[in-house]
FIDREN-129736 format. One record per atom (N, C-alpha, C): atom name; residue in three letters; x, y, z; residue number from 0. Coordinates in pm, whole numbers. Atoms other than C-alpha are relative to their C-alpha. Example, Ala and Ser with C-alpha at 12.3 -4.5 7.8 and 13.67 -1.06 7.14 Angstrom:
<bamars>
[bamar "N" "ala" [89 -119 0] 0]
[bamar "CA" "ala" [1230 -450 780] 0]
[bamar "C" "ala" [90 120 0] 0]
[bamar "N" "ser" [-82 -119 -6] 1]
[bamar "CA" "ser" [1367 -106 714] 1]
[bamar "C" "ser" [-77 109 73] 1]
</bamars>
This chain:
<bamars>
[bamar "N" "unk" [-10 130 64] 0]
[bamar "CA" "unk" [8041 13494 -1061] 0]
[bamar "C" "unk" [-93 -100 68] 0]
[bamar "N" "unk" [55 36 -72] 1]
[bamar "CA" "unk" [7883 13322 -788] 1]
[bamar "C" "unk" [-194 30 7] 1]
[bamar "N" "unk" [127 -31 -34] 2]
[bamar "CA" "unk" [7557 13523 -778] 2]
[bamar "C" "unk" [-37 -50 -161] 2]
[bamar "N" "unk" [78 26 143] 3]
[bamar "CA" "unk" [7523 13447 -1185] 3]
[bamar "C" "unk" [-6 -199 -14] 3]
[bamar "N" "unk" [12 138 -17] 4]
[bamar "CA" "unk" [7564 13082 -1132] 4]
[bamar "C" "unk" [-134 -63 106] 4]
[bamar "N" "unk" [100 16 -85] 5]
[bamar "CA" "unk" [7301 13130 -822] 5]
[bamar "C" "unk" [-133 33 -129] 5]
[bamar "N" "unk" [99 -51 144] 6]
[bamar "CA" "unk" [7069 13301 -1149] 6]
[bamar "C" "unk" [-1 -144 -83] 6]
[bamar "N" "unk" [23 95 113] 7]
[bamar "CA" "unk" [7127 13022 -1377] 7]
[bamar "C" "unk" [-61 -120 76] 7]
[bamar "N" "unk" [4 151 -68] 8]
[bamar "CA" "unk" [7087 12741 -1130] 8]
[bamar "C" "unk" [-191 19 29] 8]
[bamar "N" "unk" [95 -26 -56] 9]
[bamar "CA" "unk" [6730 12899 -1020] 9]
[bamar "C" "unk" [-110 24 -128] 9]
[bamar "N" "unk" [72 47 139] 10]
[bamar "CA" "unk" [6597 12945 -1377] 10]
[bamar "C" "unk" [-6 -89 -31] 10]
[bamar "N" "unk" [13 122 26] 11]
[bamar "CA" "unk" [6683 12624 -1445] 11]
[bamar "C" "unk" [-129 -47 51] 11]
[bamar "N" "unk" [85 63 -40] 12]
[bamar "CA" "unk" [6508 12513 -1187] 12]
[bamar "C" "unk" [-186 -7 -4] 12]
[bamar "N" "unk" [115 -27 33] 13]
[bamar "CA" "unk" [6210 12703 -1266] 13]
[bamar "C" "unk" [-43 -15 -108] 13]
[bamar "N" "unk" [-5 62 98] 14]
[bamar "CA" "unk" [6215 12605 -1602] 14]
[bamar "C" "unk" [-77 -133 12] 14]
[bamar "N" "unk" [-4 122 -78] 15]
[bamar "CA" "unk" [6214 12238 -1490] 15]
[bamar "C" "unk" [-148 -31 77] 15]
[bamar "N" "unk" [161 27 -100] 16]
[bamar "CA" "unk" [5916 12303 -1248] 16]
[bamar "C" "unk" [-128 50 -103] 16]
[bamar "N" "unk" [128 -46 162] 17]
[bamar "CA" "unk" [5702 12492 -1534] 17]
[bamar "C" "unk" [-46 -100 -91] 17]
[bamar "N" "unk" [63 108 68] 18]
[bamar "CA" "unk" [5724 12228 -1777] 18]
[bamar "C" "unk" [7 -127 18] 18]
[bamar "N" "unk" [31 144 -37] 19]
[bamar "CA" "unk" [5736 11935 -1584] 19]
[bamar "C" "unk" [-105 0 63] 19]
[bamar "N" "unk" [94 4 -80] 20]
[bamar "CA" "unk" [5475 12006 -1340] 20]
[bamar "C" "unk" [-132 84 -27] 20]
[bamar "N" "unk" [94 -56 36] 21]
[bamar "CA" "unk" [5258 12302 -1405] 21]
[bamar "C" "unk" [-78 -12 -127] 21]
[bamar "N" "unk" [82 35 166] 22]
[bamar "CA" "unk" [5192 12274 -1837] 22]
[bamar "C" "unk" [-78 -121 7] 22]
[bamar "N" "unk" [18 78 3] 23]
[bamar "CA" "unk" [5132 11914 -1749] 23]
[bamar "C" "unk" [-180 -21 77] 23]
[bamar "N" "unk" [93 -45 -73] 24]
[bamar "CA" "unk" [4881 11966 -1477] 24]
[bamar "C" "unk" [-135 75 -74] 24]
[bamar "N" "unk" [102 -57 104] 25]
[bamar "CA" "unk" [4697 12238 -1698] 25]
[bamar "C" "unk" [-55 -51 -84] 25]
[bamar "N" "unk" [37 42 63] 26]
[bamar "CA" "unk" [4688 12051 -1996] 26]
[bamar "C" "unk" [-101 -112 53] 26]
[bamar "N" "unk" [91 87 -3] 27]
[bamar "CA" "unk" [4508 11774 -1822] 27]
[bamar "C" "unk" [-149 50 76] 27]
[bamar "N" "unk" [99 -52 -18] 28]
[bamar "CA" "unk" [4269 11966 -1644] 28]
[bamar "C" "unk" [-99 60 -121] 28]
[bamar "N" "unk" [124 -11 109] 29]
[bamar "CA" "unk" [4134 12144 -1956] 29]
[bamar "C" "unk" [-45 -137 -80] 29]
[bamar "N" "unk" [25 124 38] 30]
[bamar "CA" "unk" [4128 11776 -2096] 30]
[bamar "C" "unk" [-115 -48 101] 30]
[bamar "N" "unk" [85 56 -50] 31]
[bamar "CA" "unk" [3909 11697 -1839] 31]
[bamar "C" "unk" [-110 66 15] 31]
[bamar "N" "unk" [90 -59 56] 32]
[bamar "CA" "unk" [3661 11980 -1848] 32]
[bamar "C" "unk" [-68 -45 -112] 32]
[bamar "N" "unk" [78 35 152] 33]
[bamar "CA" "unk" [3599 11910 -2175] 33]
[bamar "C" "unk" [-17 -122 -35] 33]
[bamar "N" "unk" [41 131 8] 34]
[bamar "CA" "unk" [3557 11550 -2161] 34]
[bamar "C" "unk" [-145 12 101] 34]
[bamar "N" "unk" [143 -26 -116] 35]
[bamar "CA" "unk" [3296 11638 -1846] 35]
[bamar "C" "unk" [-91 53 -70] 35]
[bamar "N" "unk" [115 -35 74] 36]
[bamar "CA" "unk" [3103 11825 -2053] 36]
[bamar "C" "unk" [-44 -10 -113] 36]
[bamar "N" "unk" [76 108 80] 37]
[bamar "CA" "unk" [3082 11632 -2362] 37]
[bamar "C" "unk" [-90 -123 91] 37]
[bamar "N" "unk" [133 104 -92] 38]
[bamar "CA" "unk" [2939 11371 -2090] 38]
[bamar "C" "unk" [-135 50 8] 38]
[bamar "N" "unk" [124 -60 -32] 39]
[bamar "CA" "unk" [2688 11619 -1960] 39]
[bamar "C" "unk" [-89 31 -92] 39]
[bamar "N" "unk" [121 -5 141] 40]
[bamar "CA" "unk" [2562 11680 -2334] 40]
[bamar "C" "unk" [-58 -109 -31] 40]
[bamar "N" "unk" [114 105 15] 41]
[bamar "CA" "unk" [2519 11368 -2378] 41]
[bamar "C" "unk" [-106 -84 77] 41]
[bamar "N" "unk" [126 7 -152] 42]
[bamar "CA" "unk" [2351 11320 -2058] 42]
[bamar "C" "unk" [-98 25 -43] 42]
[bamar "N" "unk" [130 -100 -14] 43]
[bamar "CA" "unk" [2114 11560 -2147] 43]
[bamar "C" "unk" [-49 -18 -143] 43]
[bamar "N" "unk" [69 46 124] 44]
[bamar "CA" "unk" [2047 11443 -2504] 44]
[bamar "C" "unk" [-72 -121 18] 44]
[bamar "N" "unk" [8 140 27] 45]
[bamar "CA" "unk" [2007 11110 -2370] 45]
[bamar "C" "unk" [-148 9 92] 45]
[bamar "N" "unk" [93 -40 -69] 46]
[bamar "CA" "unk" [1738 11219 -2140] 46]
[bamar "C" "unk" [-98 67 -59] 46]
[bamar "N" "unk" [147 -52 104] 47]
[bamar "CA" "unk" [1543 11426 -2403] 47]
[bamar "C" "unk" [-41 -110 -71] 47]
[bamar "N" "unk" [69 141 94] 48]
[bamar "CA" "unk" [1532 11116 -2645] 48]
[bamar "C" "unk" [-92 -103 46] 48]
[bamar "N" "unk" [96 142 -115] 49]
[bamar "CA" "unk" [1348 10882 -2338] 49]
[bamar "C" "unk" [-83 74 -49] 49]
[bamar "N" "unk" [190 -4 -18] 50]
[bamar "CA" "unk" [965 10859 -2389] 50]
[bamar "C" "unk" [-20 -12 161] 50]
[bamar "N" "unk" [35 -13 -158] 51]
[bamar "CA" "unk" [844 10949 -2049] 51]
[bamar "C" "unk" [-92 -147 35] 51]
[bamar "N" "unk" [7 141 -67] 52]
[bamar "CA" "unk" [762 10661 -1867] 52]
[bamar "C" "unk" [-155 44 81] 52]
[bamar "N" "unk" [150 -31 -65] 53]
[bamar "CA" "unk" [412 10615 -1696] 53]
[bamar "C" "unk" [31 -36 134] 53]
[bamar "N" "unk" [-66 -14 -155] 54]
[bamar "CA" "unk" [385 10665 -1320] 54]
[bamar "C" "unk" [-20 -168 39] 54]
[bamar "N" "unk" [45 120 -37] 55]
[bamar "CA" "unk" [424 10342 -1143] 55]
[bamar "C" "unk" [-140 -33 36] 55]
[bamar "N" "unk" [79 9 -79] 56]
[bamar "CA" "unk" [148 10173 -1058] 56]
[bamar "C" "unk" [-21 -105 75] 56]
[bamar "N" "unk" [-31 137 -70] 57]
[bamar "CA" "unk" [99 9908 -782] 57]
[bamar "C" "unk" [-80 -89 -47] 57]
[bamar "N" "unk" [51 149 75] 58]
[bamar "CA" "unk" [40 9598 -887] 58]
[bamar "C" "unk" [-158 -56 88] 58]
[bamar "N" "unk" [151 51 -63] 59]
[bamar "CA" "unk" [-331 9424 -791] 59]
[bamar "C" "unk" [4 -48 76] 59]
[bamar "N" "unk" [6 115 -97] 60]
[bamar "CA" "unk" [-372 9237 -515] 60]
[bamar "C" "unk" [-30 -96 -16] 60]
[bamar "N" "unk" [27 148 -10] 61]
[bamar "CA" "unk" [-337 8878 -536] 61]
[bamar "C" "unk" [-51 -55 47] 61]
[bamar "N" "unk" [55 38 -68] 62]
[bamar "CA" "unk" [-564 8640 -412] 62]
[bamar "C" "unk" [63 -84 113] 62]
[bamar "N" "unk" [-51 73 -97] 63]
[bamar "CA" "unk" [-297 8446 -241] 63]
[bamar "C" "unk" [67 83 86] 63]
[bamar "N" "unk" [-26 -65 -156] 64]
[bamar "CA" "unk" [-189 8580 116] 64]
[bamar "C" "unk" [134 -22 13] 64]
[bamar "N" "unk" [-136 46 -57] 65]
[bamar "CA" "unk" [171 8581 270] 65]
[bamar "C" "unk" [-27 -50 135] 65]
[bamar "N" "unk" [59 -39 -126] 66]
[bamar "CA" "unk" [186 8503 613] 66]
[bamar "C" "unk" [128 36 44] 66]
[bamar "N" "unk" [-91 -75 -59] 67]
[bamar "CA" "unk" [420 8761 682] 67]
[bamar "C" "unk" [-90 84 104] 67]
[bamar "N" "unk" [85 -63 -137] 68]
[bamar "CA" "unk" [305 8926 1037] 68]
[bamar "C" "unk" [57 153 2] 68]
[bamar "N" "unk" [-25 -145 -39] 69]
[bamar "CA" "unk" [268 9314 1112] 69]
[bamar "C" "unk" [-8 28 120] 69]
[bamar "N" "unk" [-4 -31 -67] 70]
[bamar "CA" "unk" [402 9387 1405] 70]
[bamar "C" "unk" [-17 150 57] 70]
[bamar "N" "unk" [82 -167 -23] 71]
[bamar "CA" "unk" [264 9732 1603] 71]
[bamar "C" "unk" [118 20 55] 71]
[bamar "N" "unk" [-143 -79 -61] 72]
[bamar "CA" "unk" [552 9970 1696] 72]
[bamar "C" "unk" [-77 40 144] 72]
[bamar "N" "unk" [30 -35 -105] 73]
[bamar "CA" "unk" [529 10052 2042] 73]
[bamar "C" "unk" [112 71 98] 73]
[bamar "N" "unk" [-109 -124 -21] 74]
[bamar "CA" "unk" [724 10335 2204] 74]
[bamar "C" "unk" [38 -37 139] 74]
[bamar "N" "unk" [-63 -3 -173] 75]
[bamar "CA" "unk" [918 10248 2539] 75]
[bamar "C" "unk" [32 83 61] 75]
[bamar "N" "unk" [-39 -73 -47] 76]
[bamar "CA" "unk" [976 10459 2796] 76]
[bamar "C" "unk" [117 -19 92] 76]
</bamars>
């Protein structure tokens, strides 16, 4: 009597832990896979559609000066 009441009480509980914790868990993980990689498609669509961009190039040199100073590194011993 005892040991079938120890049975029922322990299914329960595993019951209980299955679909409160584990289904729950699962379900949101594949939810999140598959939200990640709708992102990554559209990542990667969104990246074919750019027109490639031209390499930087530095700008001209101005005739006006800073007078910001370049100091020489010098190694202490």
């Amino acid at each position: 009597m005892i040991e079938d009441l120890f049975w029922c009480l322990a299914i329960y509980l595993l019951y209980r832990f299955i679909f409160e914790l584990v289904i729950p868990i699962a379900k949101t993980v594949s939810k999140m896979k598959t939200t990640i990689s709708q992102m990554n498609e559209q990542q990667q669509q969104f990246t074919k559609t750019q027109t490639p961009q031209q390499p930087n190039v530095p700008p001209k040199s101005s005739t006006t000066t800073t007078n910001d100073e370049y100091i020489d590194f010098e190694e202490i011993k």
